[in-house]
C-alpha positions in Angstrom: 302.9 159.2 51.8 306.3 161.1 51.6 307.0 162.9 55.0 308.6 165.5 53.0 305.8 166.7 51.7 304.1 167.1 55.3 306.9 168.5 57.2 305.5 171.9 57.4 302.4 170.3 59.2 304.5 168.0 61.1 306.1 171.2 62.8 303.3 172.8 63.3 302.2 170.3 65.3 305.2 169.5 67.4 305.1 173.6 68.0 301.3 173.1 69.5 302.3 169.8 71.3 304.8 171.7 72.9 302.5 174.8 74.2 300.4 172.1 75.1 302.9 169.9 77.6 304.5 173.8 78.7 300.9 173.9 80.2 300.2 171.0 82.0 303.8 170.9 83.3 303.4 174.3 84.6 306.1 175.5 82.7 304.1 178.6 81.4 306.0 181.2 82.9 309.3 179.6 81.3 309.2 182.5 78.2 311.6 180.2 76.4 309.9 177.0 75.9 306.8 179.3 74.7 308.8 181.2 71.9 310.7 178.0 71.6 307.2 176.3 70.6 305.9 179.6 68.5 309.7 179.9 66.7 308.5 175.9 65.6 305.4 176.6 64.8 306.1 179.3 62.4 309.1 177.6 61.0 306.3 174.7 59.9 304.1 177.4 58.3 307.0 179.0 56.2 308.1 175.1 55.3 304.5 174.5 54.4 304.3 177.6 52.2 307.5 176.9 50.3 306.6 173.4 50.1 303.2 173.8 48.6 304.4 176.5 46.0 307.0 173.8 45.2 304.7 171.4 44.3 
């Protein structure tokens, strides 16, 4: 399978793997690494739109 094609997801999950390390590393209160993660996260949803009106 192309990874092209699944990038949007791809981000989407780095973005919630992110969150997801900020909160066991006790990094919550960091506001960058959160909007860092959600800025990623949204990214993947826009690439996944465009994407799949693409194909």
């Amino acid at each position: 399978m192309n990874w092209k094609q699944n990038l949007g997801i791809i981000l989407i999950v780095l973005g919630a793997l992110l969150l997801i390390v900020s909160y066991f590393a006790d990094l919550v209160d960091f506001n960058f690494y959160n909007v860092g993660a959600l800025l990623i996260i949204i990214a993947g949803i826009v690439t996944h739109i465009a994407m799949t009106k693409r194909s």
